[in-house]
N, C-alpha and C positions, 0 to 999 in steps of 0.2 A: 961459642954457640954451636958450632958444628958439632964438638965436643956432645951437647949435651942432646942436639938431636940421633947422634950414631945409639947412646944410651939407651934413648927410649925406645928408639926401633929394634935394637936387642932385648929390652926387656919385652915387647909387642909380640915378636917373634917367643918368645917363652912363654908366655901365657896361651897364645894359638896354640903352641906343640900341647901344653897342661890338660885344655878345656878338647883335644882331640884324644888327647889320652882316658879322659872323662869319659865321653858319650860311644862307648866302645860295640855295644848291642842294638840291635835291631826286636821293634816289640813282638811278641810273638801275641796268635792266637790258633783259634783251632781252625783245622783244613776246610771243616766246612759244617750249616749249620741246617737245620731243621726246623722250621717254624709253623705258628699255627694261629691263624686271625681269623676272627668273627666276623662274619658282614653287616656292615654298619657300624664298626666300631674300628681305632685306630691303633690299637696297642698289639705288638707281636710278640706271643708265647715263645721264646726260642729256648732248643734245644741240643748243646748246650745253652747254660749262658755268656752273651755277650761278655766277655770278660779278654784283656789284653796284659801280657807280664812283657818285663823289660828287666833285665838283668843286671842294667844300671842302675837299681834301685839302692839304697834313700837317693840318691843324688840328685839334687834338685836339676830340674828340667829335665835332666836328660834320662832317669828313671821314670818322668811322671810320660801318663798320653794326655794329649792333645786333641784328637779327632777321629772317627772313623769315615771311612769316604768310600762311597759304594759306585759301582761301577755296570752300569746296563743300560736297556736302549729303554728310558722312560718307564723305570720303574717305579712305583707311587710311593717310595719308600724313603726313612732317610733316617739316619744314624747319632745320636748323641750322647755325650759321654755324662756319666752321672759321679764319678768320682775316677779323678785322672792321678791319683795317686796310687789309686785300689787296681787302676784300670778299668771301670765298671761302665759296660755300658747298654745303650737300650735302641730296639727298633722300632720306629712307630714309621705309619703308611702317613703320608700327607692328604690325604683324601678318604671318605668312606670308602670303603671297596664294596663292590657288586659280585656275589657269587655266579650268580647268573650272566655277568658281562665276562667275568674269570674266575677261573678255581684256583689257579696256583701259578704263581712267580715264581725265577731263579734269577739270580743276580750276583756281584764279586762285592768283596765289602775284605777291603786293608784298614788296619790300623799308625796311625802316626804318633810317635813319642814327641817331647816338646823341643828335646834338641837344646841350644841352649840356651835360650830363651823362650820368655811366653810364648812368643809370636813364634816359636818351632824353628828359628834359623839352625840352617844345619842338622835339622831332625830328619829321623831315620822313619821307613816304613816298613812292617810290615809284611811278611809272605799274602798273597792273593786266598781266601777263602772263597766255598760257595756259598749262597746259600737257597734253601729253594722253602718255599713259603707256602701255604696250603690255606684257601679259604673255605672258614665253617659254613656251612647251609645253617639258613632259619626260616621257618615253615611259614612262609609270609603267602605265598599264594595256595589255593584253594582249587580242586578239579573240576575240572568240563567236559563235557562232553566233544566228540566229534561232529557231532549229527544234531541239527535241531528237533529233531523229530527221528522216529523210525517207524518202520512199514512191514509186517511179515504175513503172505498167506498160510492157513493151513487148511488140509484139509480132514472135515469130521471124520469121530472113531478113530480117529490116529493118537497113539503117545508118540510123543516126539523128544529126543535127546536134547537137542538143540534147536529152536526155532530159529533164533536170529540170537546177534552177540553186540553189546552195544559196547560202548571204550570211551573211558574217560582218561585228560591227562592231565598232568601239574607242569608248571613250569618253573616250580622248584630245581635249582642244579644239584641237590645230593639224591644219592637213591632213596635214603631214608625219606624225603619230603616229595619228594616227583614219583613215587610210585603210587598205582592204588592198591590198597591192600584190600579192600571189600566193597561189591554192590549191593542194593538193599530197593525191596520192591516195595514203595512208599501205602500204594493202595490197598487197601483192606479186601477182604475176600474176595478173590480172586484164584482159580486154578492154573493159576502159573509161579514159578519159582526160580533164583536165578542164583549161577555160584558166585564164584571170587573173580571168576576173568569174565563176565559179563553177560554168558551164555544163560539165556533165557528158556524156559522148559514148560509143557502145560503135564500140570499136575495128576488132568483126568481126561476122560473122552470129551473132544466137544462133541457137540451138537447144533446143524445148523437153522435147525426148524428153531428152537431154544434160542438162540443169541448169535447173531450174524459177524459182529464184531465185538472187538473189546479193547477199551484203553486207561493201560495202566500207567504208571508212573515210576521213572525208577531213576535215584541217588547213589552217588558214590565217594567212598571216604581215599585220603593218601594215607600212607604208613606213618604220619606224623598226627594221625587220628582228626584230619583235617576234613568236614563235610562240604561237597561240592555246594555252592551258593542257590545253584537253582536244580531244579531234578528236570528230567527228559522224559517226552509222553512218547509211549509204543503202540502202535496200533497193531491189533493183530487181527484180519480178516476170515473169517471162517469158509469156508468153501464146501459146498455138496459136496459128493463124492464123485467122482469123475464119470459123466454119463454119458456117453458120447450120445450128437444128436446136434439139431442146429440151435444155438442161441441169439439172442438179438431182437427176437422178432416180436410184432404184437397181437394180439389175440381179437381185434376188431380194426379195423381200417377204414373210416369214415369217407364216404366219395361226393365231394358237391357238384350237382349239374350242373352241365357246360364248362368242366375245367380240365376238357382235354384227358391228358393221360396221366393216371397217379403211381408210384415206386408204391410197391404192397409191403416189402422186406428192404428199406435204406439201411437197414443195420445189422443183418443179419450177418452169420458163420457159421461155420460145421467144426464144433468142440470132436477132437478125434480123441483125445488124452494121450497123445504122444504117438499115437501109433501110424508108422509109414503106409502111406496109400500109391496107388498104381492108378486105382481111377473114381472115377465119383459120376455117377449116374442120378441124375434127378429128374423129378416129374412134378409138373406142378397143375390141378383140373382145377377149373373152375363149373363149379355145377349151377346151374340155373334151371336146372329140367321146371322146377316149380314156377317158374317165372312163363307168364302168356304160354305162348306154343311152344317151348323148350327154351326160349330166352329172350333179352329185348327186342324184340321187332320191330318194326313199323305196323301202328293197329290200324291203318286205313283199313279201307273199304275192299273188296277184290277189284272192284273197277278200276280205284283211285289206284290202286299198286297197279295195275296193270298197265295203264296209262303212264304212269310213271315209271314204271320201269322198259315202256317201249314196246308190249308186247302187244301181239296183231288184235286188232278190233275184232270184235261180234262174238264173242265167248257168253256164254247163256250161266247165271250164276244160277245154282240148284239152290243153295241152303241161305236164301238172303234173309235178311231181318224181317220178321212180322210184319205185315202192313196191310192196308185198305185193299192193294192191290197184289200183294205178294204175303195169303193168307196161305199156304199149303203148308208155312214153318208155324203158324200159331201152337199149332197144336204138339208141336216138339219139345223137348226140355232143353231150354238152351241158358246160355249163363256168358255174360256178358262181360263179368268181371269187373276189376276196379278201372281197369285199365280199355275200357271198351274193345274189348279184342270178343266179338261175337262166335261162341262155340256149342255144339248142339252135341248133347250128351244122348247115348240110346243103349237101352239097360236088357233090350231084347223083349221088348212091347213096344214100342214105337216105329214109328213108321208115314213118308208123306208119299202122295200121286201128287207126282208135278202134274199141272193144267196142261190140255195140248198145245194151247196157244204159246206157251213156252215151251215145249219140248223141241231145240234144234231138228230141223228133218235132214234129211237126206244127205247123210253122211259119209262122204266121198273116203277116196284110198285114203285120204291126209284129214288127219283130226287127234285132238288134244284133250285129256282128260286130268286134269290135274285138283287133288284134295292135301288136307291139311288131317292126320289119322294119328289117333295117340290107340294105342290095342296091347290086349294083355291075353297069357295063354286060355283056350277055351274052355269049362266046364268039362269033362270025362274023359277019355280015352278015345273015343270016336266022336270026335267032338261035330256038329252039323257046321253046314258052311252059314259064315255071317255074310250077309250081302250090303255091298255100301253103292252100290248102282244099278239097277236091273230093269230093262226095256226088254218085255215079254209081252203075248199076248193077251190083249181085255177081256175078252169072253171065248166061249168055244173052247180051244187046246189052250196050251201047258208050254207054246215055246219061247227059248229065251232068245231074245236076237244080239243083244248086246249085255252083255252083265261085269261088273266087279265086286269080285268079293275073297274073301280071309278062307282058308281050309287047314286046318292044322298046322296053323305059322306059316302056312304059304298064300303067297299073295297070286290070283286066278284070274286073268283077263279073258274072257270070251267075247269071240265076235264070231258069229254066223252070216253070211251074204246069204244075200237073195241067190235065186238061178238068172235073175236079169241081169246080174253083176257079174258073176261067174258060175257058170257049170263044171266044174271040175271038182275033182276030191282037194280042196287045201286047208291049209292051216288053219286053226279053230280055239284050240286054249293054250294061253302061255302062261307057265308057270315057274315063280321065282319063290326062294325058298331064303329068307335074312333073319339076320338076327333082331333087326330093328322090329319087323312084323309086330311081334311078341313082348318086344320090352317095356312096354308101358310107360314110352317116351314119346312126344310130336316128333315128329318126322314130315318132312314134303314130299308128297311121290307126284311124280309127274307123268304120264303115257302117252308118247309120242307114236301113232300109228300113221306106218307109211305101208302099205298094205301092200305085202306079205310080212315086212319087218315090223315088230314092233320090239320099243325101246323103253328101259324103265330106267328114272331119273328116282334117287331115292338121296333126298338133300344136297341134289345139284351133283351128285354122282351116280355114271349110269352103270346101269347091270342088263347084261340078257340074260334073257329066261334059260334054265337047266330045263328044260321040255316043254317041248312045243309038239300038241297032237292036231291032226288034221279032222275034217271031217266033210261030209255033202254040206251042199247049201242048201236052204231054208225054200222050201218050194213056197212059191207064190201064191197068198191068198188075198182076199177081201177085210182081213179081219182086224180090228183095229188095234194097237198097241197101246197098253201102258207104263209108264217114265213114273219110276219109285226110287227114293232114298230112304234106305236104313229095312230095307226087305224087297222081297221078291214078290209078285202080284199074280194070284192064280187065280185064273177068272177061267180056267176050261176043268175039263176032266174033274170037276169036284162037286159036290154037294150045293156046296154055300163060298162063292168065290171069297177069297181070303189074302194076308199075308202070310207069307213062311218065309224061313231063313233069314230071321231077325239077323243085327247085326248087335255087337255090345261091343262099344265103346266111344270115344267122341271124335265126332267130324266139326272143319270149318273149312270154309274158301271152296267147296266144290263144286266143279267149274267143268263145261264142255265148251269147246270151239272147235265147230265143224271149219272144214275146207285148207286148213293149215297145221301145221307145227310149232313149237316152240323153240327157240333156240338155246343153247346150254348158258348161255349172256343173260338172256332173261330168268330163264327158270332160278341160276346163281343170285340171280337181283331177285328175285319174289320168295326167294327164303332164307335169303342175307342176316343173320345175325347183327343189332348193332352195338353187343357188348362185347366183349372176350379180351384176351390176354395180349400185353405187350410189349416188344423190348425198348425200352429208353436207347437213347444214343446206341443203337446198332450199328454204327461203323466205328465205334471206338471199340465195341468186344473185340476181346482178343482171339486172334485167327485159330488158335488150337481148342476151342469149344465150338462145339458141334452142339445143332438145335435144330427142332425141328417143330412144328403145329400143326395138331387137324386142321381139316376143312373151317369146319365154325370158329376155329382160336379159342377153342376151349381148353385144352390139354398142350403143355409146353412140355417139352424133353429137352434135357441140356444134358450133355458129356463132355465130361474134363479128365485130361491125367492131374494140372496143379491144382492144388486146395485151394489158395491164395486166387488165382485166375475164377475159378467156380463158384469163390466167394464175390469177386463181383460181379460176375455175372449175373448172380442170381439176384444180389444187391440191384438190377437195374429191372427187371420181371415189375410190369406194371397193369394197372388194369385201368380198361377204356369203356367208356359209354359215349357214343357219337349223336347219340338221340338226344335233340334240344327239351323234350320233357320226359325221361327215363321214368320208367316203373320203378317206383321204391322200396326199398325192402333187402332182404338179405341175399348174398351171395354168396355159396360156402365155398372155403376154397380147402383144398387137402395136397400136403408137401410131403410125396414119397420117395426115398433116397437108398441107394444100395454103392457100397464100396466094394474094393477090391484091396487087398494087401499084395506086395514082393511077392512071388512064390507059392501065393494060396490063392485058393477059388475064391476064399471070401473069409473075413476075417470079423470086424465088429459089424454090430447091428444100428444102424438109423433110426430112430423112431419115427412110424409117420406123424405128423403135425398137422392140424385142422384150422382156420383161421373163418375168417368173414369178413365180406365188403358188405360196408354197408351205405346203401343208393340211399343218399338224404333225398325227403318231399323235395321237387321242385316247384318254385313260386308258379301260382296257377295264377294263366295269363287270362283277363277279359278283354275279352273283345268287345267291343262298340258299335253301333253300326248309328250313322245321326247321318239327316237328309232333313228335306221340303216333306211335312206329313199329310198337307193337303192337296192336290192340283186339281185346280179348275181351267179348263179350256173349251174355245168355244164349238160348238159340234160341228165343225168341218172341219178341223184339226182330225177328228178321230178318224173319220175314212178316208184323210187324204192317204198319199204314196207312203211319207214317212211315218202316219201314226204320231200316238202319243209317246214323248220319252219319259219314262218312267221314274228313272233314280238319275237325273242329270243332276242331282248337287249331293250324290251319295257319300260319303266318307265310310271304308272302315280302319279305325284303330285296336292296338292290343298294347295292355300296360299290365305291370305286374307291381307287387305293394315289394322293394327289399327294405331287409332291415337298415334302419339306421343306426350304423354303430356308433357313430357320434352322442347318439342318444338313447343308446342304448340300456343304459340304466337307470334312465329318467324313466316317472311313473307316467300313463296315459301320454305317451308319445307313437301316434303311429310310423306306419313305415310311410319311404318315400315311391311314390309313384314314380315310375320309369317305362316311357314307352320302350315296345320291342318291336320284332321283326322276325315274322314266323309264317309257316304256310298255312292255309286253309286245303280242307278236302270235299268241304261242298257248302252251297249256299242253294235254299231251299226260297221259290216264290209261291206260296199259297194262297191260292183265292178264296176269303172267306166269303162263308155265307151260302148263293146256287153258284154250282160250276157254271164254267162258259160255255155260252150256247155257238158253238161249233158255227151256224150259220148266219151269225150276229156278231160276232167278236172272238179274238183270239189274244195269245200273246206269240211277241215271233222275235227272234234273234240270228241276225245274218253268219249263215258258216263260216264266213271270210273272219267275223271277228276270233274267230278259235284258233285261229291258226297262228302256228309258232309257241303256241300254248302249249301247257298239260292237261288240259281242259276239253270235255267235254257234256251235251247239253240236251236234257229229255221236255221234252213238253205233251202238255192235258190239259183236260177238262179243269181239272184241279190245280193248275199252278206249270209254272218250270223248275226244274234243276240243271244246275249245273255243279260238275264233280268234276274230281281229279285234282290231286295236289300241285300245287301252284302257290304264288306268292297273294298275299295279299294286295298290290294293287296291281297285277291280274286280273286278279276276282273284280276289284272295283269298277276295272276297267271297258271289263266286259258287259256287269252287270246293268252300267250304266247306258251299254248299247239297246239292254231290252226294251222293246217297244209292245204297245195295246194298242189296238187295231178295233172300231165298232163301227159298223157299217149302217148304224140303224141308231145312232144317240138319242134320236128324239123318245126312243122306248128306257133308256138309261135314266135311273135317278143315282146311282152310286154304286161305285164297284169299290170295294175295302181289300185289298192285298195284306200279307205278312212275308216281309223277308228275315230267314234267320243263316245264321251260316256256323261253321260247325270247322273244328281241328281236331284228327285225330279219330274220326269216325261218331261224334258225339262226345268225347271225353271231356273237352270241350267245346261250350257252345256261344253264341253270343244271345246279344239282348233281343225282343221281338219287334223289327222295325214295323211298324202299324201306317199305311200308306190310304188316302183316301181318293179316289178319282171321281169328279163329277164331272155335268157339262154345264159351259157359262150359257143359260139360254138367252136371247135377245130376240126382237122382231122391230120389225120396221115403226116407222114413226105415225102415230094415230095425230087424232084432233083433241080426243080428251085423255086425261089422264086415266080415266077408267078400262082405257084399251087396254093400259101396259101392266096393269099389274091384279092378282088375284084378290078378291075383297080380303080386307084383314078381321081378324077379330079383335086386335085392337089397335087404333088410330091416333097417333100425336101429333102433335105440330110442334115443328122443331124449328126456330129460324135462328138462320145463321148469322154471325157477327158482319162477314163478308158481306151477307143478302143486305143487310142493312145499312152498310157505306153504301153497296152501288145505287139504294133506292134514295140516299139521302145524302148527295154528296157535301164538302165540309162546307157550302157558301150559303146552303139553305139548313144550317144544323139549328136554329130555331123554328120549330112547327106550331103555329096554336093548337091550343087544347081542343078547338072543336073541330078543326081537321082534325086532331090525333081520335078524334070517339068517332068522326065519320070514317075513320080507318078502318077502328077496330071492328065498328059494327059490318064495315064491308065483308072486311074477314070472315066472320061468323058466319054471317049471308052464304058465302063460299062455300065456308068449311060443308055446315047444313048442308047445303047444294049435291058438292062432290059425297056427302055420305048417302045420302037418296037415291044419287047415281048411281052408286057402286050396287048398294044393297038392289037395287031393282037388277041392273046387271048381273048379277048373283044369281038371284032367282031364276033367271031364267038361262043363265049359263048351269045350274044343277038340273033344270030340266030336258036340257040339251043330252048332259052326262048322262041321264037317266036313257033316256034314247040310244043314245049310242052305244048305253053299256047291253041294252036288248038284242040291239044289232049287232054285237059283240063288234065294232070297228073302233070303239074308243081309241084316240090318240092319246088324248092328254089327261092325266091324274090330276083334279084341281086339291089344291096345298092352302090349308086357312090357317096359314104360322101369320107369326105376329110378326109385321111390320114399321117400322119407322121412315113417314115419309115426311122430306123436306119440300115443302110448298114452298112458291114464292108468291109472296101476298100483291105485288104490284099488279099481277094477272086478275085480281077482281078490281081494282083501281078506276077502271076504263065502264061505264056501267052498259054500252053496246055490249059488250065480248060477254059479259056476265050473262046478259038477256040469251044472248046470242046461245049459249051453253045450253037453258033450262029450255028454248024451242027445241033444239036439233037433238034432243035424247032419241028420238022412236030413231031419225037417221043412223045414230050412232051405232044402235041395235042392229041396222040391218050390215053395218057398216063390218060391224066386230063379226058377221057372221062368214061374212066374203074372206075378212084376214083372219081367220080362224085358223087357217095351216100356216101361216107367214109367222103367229107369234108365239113366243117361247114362252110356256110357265114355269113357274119356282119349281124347282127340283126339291126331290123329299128330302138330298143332301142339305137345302136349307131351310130345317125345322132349327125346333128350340132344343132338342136333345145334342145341337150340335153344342162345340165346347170352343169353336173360333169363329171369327169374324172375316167375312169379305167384303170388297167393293163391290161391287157389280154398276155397271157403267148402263144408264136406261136409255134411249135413243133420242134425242131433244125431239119436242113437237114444235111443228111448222105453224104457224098462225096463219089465221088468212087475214089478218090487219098490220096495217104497213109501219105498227108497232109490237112489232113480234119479241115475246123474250124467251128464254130459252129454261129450261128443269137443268137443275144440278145436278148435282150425282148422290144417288140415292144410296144410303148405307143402311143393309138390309142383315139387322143381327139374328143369328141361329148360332 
């Protein structure tokens, strides 16, 4: 046995040396390879081809290969043999490949022989190859844009090389499919055109009057002739041509009353077109010369401003409104306007004599002349003096004592003293020489004389006179003076006394007040402007802009070195109306501008700019006036201490209609009433009908109630006023103090008052309160009914539901019928009775009338209105009392003649023309039977 295993392990050992002697080679292939794959597909082009020799060939196994086994860090790739005799083999990817996730692989890839065996025991490999792998592109994706949109200005008359350049890209990984190779301008006629790299071009001039913008459309292909999916819009904006100037702004700016202060320019800037500035000077007017006296004022009264504004009492108004008793301006051309602003126009034929009763006298060192003068240059080369004041002599001489007046755009104050005043040579005409004189603008001048000085206020800034000549004073005569506006009065030295030295142009407000001055507080308040110019948030301007405003805030000046600063600035320029009812209408405004450049005096030009506010209507407010329209009281009321009060349950209100925006598109919807709260400037009491007799009755109002007020209060024949702006319950307050005062009622049958009251000088007025005052007459208590009252012309019997419980109370409420007809018949009896009294009474109370009216002493006016009296019938019940009546008539007669001043007749207040009803209360009669009953209370309709 041992034997025969030592055998076979020698023959084992010779067949190992045999089968090593066999597989002698190692397979060979090439160093390295080159490959080429498509994306999305799995087969690799290689170059060469996969191919392995082994030089042990035929010899089975150990000439054939086995395997190729590649070697990299996760390569997608992997190696099989197609014929392992040939050596033939192939690369495929295990996965689609993404060019776009990779382009190209490198990797080691050996070959294995079989060795010898299938299973390659003892098989040899292979030298190491490379190989490096290349992925094709295929034109899978499609170009985009960068931009969803684009945007380019230009500006007209320009050709341009390049406007704007748009860019599309692919996300293809080869050049050939990620490039674009052409754009392409989708829109039809169109002057613009674009190359290959995206650069867009206009073909012609634009023009920006022609077409402000324009948007076209534009696609772009890849080099693999691939068109982008969507195309991309370009807008192109046409621009003026560069004009420097400000932009933003708008050409009307609407203003509604009562909303404070409005930004004119929120959006404005100064377009410079590039060019560096040093500074920016701006100016912005507001012109209103067309507006009342040069712009919104307050149109009261001169009184009411003056009062209002503080300034001293007893000033004499020359140029007041027309009237019953201030008729000297009738005959003027004056023009009131929309706005109630009372202005007296003189063309150089007009001319008044103020009355003497109004001519202030005796005119001390200290006195005030102030007017309201719009004047324009004179007719010729030597033009005559126009006179707007002049106190000369009535008849006999020629001299002026006091005069104002215009001499070739100078403004000429004369005053001449007495020798009682001063004897000496002094000072006599002062003369100032303005620009305003002349402009054909309102202006307020004011003449403050403190005697030698005199002072000229020309819109709350003062001037003295460039020459002041002296002269004597005015010697002393008898002769009387005349007080003229709008000429001089020559009533000496002439033929036919006359005016000369018209004056031509328009006055308002002209005004003297002897004994005092005015102060520059007031005068600033009496020509106060209440519109002009204004800066929003003025502590946020920035500190390096510099501004400045006239007096009225007409004219703003701003300077800046930054653009950017100057632009807001200007951006915050607002305009104000402080007037709760402004004058509406236009405001023009003009924006003038000058720059500066580095190094130059002055470089581009500014255009000036015009705009307009425009003052919307404000809701026009009514006023109301509701009260008591009848009062009757009895006639000791009227002469007592306090009189009658007049308007003790007065009300006034003011409401205004706004719109309803709510409703505002609805048809037939008015507006909503809304009370308000505004001032009055007078409220007028006028006594219709005769004035009051001065020695009979007045009306009268205690000083004490004015006080603390702005208020004050004239009274006449004619009525009261009271003036001066003030609130309305003020006004209520006060009015409600006035009292009527009649010292003699029993001559009164009605006194008929209107109260009206007024905002604004008239511009507003209210409604006409219609007030009626009688006396409640009454007299003492008679025996018959014919004592107390005037025969009627016509006579009812009225009997009360009342009168009929008390005559029948509820225990005896069935009556036989023949008591009820001895009732009626009694009645009747009565009635008969009382109508025979009366009429007899009658007759011989008209021929009383008749008497007395010879004698001229008549007291009483007998009234045959129609009465309604309530009898009570229980009074004939009794048939004594009855008898009793038809004996004692002659009595009665003599009776009525003794209380003939004790009793009161029906006042004319209560005819039938009246339209309401009173009570009047008759005085119960006394009976002389110890079943006395008592008269009701008689309701007596007119």
């Amino acid at each position: 046995m041992l034997r025969i295993a030592g055998v076979l392990a020698v023959v084992a050992l010779g067949l190992s040396a045999a089968l090593t002697k066999v597989n002698k080679h190692k397979p060979w292939i090439e160093t390295s390879y080159h490959g080429v794959i498509t994306e999305n597909t799995d087969i690799v082009l290689l170059d060469p081809p996969l191919v392995a020799l082994d030089k042990d060939a035929p010899i089975p196994y150990a000439g054939e290969i086995c395997a190729f086994n590649i070697h990299g860090l996760e390569a997608p790739f992997e190696a099989v043999v197609l014929n392992g005799t040939s050596g033939e083999g192939q690369l495929r990817a295990r996965g689609l490949v993404d060019c776009e996730l990779q382009k190209e692989y490198t990797f080691i890839i050996q070959a294995h022989d079989c060795g010898s065996g299938p299973e390659g025991v003892e098989g040899k490999k292979s030298h190491k190859a490379v190989v490096h792998i290349q992925v094709n592109d295929v034109n899978e994706f499609a170009p985009v844009f960068r931009e969803p949109q684009y945007r380019a200005p230009v500006t007209e008359g320009k050709i341009y090389d390049s406007i704007l350049q748009v860019e599309a890209t692919d996300q293809d990984c080869s050049p050939q499919y990620s490039q674009i190779c052409n754009y392409q301008i989708t829109t039809n006629n169109t002057p613009f055109a674009i190359d290959r790299n995206g650069n867009i071009r206009n073909t012609e001039k634009l023009s920006y009057d022609r077409q402000q913008q324009y948007e076209i459309q534009v696609t772009a292909w890849d080099c693999g002739q691939k068109k982008a999916l969507h195309s991309v819009p370009v807008h192109i904006d046409v621009k003026p041509v560069c004009k420097p100037g400000w932009q933003g702004w708008n050409k009307r700016v609407d203003y509604e009353p009562g909303t404070g202060s409005k930004q004119l320019f929120p959006k404005m800037h100064l377009e410079t077109c590039g060019e560096p500035l040093s500074s920016v000077r701006t100016m912005v007017e507001l012109q209103t010369s067309h507006i009342g006296k040069g712009c919104d004022r307050e149109t009261y009264s001169e009184k009411s401003l003056q009062k209002l504004c503080g300034a001293s009492s007893g000033s004499t108004d020359l140029l007041p409104a027309p009237s019953a008793s201030t008729n000297w301006t009738a005959s003027l051309v004056s023009d009131s306007g929309r706005d109630s602003d009372l202005i007296f126009r003189f063309d150089g034929r007009q001319a008044a004599k103020i009355p003497d009763w109004v001519v202030p006298q005796n005119l001390t060192d200290q006195f005030t002349i102030a007017t309201w003068m719009k004047h324009g240059p004179s007719p010729g080369l030597r033009a005559e003096k126009e006179t707007l004041l002049c106190n000369s002599d009535k008849t006999e001489m020629n001299r002026h004592h006091y005069s104002l007046y215009v001499h070739n755009c100078r403004l000429v104050f004369l005053l001449r003293r007495d020798f009682t005043q001063v004897d000496t040579f002094r000072p006599a005409e002062f003369h100032w020489k303005l620009e305003q004189i002349c402009d054909k603008e309102w202006h307020y001048y004011v003449i403050n004389v403190e005697f030698p000085v005199v002072t000229l206020y020309v819109d709350g800034v003062t001037y003295d006179p460039y020459l002041v000549t002296d002269d004597w004073p005015i010697h002393p005569s008898q002769i009387d003076e005349q007080l003229t506006v709008g000429a001089c009065w020559q009533g000496g030295e002439v033929t036919k006394p006359r005016f000369t030295q018209y004056f031509r142009g328009s006055l308002s407000g002209l005004t003297i007040r002897p004994g005092k001055i005015e102060s520059q507080k007031v005068i600033s308040c009496l020509q106060a402007c209440k519109e002009g110019l204004d800066i929003n948030s003025l502590e946020s301007l920035d500190k390096t802009i510099k501004f400045h405003f006239n007096p009225a805030q007409s004219i703003l000046v701003m300077e800046g070195e930054d653009l950017e600063n100057m632009n807001t600035a200007v951006r915050k320029i607002s305009y104000i109306n402080s007037r709760q009812f402004p004058t509406p209408g236009i405001r023009r405004l003009q924006i003038s501008t000058t720059v500066q450049c580095f190094g130059e005096d002055t470089c581009i030009t500014i255009p000036t700019i015009d705009a307009v506010v425009m003052v919307l209507q404000p809701s026009e407010p009514r006023i109301t006036i509701t009260g008591v329209e009848r009062l009757s009281r009895p006639a000791s009321n009227f002469g007592s201490s306090g009189g009658i009060a007049l308007f003790q349950d007065l009300h006034i209100i003011s409401t205004v209609t706004r719109a309803d925006t709510a409703a505002h598109h609805t048809a037939r919807q008015p507006g909503v009433m809304e009370e308000i709260i505004h001032n009055l400037d007078y409220c007028d009491i006028l006594v219709l009908g005769e004035e009051l007799s001065p020695e009979q009755e007045s009306l009268q109002l205690q000083r004490s109630s004015l006080l603390g007020k702005h208020l004050d209060a004239t009274n006449s024949t004619s009525g009261m006023s009271i003036y001066g702006v003030d609130s309305m319950a003020n006004y209520e307050q006060v009015i409600r103090l006035v009292r009527y005062y009649n010292w003699q009622p029993g001559h009164l049958t009605e006194r008929r008052l209107r109260l009206t009251c007024s905002e604004l000088n008239g511009r507003y007025t209210s409604n006409e309160f219609n007030l009626e005052v009688s006396v409640l007459h009454s007299s003492e208590a008679g025996v018959h009914v014919n004592h107390m009252i005037a025969p009627p012309q016509y006579m009812q019997v009225a009997h009360h539901p009342s009168m009929i419980n008390d005559l029948y109370p509820s225990h005896v409420s069935g009556v036989p019928s023949a008591a009820t007809v001895v009732i009626v018949m009694c009645i009747a009896a009565l009635v008969v009775v009382v109508v025979l009294g009366i009429y007899h009474i009658h007759v011989t109370h008209q021929q009383e009338v008749k008497l007395t009216e010879m004698a001229k002493e008549a007291d009483v006016v007998w009234d045959d209105s129609a009465l309604t009296i309530t009898i009570n019938p229980m009074e004939n019940l009794e048939g004594p009392q009855a008898a009793e009546e038809e004996v004692s008539e002659e009595e009665e007669e003599d009776e009525e003649e003794e209380d003939d001043e004790d009793e009161d007749d029906i006042t004319s207040a209560e005819s039938d023309d009246s339209e309401e009803e009173v009570d009047v209360q008759l005085p119960r009669m006394q009976r002389s039977s110890k079943k006395s009953q008592s008269w009701d209370k008689t309701t007596i309709s007119y």
